[in-house]
N, C-alpha and C positions, 0 to 999 in steps of 0.2 A: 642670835642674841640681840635682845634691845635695851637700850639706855636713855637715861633721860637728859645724857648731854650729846649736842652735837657729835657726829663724830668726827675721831679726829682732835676734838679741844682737851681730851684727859689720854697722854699717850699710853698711860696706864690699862687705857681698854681695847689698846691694839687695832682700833679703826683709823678708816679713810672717809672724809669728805670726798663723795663722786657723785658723779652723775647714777640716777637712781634711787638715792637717799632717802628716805622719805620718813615725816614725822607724825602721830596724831595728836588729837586735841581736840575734839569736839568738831575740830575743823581737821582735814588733812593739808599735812605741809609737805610739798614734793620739792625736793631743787631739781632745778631744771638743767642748769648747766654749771661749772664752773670757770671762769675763764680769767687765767691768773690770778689774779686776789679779788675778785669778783663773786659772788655766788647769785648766781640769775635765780630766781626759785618765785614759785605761783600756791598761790592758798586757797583752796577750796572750801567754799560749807559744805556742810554732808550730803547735800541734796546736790553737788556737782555743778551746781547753776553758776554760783557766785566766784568768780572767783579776781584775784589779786595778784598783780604782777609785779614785781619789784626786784631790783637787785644792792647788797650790801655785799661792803669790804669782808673778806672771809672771818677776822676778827671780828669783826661789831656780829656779824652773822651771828658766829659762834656765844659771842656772849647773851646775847636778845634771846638764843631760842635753847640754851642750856639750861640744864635744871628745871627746876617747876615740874609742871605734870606732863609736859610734851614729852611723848613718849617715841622715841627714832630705831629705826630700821636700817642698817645697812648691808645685810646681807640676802634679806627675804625680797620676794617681790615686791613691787607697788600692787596698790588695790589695781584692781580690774578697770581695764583703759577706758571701758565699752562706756562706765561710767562716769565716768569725765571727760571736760573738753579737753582737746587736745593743748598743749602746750605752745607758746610761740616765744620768738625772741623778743628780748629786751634790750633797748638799745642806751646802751649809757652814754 
């Protein structure tokens, strides 16, 4: 099932923020890791080339990329790895 809020932020829909996660939007949004109130996570354009690293407080996360039209996954796979760069750490 997918929702257009993090998950996690509405306990009402029974999800977890984990490693996996991932959201789209014209761009894809994958968190990369979380680590204590951290969410490490990289955004891609669709063409896999571009992409953004960054990590917020698990709050601010959750409220930035809740609602709107981000559309989040937590149960299903990520897109296919082959087509994106691999992910790296972020160092706060």
């Amino acid at each position: 099932m997918s929702t257009h809020e993090v998950p996690g932020y509405n306990v009402a829909n029974n999800d977890t923020l984990h490693d996996g996660c991932w959201a789209e939007l014209g761009s894809r949004l994958l968190s990369v890791d979380r680590i204590d109130d951290q969410v490490h996570f990289s955004l891609y354009d669709n063409d896999g080339l571009n992409v953004t690293r960054s990590a917020l407080p698990v709050a601010e996360f959750a409220r930035a990329f809740s609602g709107g039209d981000w559309l989040w996954h937590d149960k299903s796979p990520k897109p296919n790895r082959a087509t994106l760069p691999a992910p790296v750490a972020v160092a706060v």
